[in-house]
C-alpha positions in Angstrom: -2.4 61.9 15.1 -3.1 59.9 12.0 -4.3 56.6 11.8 -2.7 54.2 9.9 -4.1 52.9 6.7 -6.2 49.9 6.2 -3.6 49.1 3.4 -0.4 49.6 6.0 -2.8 47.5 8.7 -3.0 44.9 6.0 0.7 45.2 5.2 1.9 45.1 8.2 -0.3 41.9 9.6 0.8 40.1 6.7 4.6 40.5 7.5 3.6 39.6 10.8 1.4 36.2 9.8 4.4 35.4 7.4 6.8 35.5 9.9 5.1 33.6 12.2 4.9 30.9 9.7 8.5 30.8 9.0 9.7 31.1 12.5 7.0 28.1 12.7 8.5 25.9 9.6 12.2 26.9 10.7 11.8 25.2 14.1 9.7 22.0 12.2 13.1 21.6 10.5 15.4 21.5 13.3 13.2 19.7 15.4 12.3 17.0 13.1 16.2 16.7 12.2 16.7 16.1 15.9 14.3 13.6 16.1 15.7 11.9 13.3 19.1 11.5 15.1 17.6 10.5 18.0 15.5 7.8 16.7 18.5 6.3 14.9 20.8 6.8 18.1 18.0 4.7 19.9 16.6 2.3 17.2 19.8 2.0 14.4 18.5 0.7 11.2 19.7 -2.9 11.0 20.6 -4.4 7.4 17.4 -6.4 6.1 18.4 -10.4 5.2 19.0 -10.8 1.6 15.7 -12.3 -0.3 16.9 -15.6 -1.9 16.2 -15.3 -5.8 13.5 -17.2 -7.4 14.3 -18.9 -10.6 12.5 -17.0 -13.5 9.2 -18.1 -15.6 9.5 -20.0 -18.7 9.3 -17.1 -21.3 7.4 -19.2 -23.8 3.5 -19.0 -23.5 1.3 -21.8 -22.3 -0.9 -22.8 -25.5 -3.9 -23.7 -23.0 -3.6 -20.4 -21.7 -3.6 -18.6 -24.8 -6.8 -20.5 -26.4 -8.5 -19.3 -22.8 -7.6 -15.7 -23.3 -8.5 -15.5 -26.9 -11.8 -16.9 -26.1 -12.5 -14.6 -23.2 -11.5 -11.2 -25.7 -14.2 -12.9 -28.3 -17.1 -13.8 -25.8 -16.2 -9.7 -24.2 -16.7 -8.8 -28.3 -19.8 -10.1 -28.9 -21.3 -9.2 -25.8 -20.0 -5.2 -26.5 -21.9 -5.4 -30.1 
């Protein structure tokens, strides 16, 4: 009677852990599918009210803004020197 090698032992508990985890994975599949039609046969999406369109910013610039900005990248220049 021989014993089985620590390399077949390893072997074979590896095909063994691997098919657990597919037999595991295969049945997360099919059962999250079923809950998926379930929920929906329960719960059916419903169509979200359309969001009424807001009319679009002027594209120009606002001069104030722009002379605020400017002065804020100067003031964060100086103070980096």
């Amino acid at each position: 009677m021989s014993e089985p090698s620590l390399v077949a032992q390893g072997l074979e508990l590896m095909v063994f852990g691997m098919g657990v985890v597919f037999v595991f994975l295969t049945m997360l599949v099919f059962v999250t599918g079923f809950m998926s039609k379930l929920v929906n046969k329960i719960a059916p999406v419903q169509e979200a009210a359309p969001v009424p369109v807001r009319a679009a910013a002027p594209q120009g610039a606002d001069p104030q803004l722009l002379k605020v900005l400017s002065a804020a990248v100067k003031e964060h220049r100086a103070r980096q020197k």
